[in-house]
N, CA and C of each residue as an Amber inpcrd file, in Angstrom:
protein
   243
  44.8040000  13.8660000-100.5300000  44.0320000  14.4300000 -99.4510000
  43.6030000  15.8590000 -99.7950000  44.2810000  16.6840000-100.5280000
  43.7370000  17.7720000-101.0420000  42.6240000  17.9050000-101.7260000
  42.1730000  17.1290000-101.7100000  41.0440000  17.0290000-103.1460000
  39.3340000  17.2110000-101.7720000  40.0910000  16.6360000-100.6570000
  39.0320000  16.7850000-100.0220000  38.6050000  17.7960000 -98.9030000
  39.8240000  18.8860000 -98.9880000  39.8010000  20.2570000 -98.2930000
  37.7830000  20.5310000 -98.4450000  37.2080000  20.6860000 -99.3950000
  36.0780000  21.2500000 -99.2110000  35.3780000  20.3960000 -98.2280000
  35.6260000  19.3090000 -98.7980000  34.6110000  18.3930000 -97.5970000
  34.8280000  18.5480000 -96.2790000  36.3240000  18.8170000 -95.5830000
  36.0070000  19.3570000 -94.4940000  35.6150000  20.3750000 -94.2210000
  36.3960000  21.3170000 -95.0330000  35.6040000  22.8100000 -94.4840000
  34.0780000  22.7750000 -94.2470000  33.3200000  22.0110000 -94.9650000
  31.8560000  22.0160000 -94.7450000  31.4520000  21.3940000 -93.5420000
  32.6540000  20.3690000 -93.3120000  32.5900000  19.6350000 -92.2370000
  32.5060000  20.2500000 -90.9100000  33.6090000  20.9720000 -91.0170000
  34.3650000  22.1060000 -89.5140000  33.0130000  23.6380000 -89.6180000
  32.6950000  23.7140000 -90.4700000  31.6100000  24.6530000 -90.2290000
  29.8920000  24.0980000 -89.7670000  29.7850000  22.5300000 -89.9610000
  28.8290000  22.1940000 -89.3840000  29.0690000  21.8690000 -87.7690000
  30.1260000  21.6440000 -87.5660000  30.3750000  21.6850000 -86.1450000
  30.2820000  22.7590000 -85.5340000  31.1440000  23.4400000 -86.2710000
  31.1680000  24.4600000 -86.0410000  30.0830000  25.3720000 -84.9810000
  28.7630000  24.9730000 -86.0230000  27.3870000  25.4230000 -86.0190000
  26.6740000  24.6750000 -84.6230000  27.1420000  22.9640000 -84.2820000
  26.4200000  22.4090000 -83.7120000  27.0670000  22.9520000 -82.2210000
  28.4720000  23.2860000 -82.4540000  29.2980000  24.0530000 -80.8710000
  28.0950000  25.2040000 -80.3550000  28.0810000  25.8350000 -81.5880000
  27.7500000  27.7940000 -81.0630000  26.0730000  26.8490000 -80.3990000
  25.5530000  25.9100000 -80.9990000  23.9040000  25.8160000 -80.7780000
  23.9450000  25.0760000 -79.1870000  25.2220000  24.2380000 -79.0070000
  25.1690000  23.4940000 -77.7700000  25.6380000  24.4870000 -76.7580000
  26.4040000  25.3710000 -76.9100000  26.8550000  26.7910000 -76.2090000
  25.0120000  27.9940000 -75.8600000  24.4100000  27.4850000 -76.6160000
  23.1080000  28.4500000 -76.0610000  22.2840000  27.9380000 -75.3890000
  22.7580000  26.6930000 -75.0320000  21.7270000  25.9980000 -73.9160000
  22.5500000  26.3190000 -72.5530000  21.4290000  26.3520000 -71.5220000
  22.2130000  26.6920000 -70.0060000  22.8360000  25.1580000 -69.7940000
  23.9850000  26.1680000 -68.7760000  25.3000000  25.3480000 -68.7770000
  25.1550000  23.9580000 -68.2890000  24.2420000  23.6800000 -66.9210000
  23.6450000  22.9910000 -66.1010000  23.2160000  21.8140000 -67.2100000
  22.0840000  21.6300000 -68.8110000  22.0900000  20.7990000 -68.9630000
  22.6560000  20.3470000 -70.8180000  24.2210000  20.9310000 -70.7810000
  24.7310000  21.1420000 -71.7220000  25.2950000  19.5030000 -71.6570000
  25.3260000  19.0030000 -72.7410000  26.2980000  17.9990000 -73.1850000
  27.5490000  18.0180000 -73.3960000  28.5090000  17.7320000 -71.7150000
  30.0730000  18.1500000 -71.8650000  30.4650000  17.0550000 -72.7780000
  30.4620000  15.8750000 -72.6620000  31.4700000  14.9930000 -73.3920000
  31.1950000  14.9810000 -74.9510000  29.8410000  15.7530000 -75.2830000
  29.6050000  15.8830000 -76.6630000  30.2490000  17.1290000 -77.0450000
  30.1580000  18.3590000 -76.5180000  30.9850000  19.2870000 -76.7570000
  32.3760000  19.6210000 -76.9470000  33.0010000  18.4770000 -75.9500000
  34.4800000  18.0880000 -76.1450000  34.6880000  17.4630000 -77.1470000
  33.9680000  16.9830000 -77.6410000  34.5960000  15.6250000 -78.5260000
  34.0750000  16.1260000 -80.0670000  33.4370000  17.0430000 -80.0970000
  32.9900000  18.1600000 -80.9890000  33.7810000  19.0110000 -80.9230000
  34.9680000  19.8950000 -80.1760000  35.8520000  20.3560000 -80.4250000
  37.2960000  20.3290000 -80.5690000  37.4580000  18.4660000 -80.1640000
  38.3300000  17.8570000 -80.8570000  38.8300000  17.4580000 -82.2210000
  37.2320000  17.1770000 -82.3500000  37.4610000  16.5200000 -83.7260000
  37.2550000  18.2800000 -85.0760000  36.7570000  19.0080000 -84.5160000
  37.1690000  20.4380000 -85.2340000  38.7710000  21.2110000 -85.3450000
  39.3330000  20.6640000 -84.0500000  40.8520000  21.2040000 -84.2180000
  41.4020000  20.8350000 -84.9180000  41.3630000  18.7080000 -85.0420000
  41.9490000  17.8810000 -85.8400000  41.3760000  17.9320000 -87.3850000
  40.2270000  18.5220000 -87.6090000  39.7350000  19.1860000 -88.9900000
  40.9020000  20.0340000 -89.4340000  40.8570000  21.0640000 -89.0200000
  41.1360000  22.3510000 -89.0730000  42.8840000  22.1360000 -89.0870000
  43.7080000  20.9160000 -88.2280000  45.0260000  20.9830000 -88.8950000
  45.3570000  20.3580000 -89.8130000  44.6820000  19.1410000 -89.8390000
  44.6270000  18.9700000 -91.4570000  44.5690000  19.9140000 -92.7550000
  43.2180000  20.1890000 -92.4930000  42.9530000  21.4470000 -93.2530000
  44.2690000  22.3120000 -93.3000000  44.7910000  22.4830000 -92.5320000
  45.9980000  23.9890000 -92.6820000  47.1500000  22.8150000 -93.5750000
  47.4890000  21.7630000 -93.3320000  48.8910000  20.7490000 -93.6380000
  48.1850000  20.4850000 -95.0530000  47.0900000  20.5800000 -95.5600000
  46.5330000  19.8140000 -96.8020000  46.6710000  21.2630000 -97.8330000
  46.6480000  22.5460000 -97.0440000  46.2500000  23.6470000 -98.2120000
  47.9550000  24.4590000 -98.0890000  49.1170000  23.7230000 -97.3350000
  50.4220000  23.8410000 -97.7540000  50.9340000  23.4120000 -99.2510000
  50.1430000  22.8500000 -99.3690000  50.3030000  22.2790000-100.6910000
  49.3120000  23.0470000-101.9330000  50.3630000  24.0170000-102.5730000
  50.1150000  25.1690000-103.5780000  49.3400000  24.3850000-104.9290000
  50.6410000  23.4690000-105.5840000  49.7750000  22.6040000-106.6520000
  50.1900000  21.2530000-106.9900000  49.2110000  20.8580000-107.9510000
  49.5180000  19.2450000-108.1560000  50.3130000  18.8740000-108.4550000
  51.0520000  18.0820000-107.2840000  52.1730000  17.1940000-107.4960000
  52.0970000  16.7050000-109.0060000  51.2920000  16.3710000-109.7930000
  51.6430000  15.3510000-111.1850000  51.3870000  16.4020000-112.2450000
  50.6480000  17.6100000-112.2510000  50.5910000  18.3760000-113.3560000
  51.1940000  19.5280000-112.8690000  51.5940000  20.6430000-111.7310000
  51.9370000  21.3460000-111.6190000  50.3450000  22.5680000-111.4500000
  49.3090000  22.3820000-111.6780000  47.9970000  23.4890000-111.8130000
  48.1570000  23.7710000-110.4840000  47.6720000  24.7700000-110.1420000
  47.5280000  25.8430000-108.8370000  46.2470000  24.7680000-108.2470000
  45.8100000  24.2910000-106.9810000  45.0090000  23.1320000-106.3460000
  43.9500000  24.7310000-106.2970000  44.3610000  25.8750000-105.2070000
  43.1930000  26.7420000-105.2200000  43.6870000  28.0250000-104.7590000
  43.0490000  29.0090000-104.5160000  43.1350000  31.0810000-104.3530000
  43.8050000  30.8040000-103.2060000  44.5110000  31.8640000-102.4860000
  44.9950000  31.9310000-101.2510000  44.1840000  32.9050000-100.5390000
  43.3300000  33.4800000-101.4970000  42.0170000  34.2350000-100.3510000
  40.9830000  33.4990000-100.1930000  41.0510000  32.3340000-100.4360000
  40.0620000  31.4860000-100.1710000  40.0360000  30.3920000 -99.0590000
  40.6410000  31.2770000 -97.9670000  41.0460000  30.2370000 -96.6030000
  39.9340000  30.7940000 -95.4390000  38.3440000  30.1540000 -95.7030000
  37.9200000  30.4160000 -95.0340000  38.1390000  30.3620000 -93.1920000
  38.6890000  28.9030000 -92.7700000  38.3250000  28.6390000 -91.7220000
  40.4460000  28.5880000 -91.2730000  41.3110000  29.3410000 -91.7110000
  42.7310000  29.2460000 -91.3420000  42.8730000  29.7090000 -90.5380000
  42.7360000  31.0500000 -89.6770000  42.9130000  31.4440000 -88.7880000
  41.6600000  31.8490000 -87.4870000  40.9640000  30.8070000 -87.4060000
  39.8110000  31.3480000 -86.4220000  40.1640000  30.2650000 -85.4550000
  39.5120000  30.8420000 -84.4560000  39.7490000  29.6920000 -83.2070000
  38.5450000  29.5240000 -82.8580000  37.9870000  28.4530000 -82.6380000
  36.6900000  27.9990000 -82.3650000  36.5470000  28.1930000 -80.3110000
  37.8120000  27.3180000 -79.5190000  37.9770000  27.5040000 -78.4750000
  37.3880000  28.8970000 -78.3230000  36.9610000  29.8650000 -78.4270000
  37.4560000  31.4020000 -78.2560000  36.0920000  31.8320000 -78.4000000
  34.9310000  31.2690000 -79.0200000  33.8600000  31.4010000 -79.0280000
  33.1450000  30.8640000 -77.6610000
């Protein structure tokens, strides 16, 4: 499952993107059950993401998987936007 950390991150930042764009429409004709279910499936990104990049390096060779300054999306809260 590590192998596919990037694919979500690209993942959780296109949501990301589609939250902030459904957040600039007035409230009245916003899409709640799309917005929810768009920030469900970003949390459940995002703990994966944190349980997948616990894992320093490869179980079968020992190589470092990736940087530890390279945790774009670890500590942000999307809720909060």
């Amino acid at each position: 499952m590590e192998n596919f950390v990037p694919v979500f991150e690209s993942k959780v930042k296109k949501l990301y993107d589609k939250v902030v764009k459904e957040l600039s429409i007035p409230k009245k004709e916003r899409n709640k059950k799309r917005l929810k279910k768009m920030l469900r499936e970003i949390k459940g990104m995002k703990k994966t993401i944190r349980s997948a990049k616990k894992v320093k390096s490869c179980p079968h060779c020992g190589h470092a998987l990736w940087d530890e300054d390279d945790l774009p999306y670890a500590d942000t809260d999307v809720a909060a936007a």
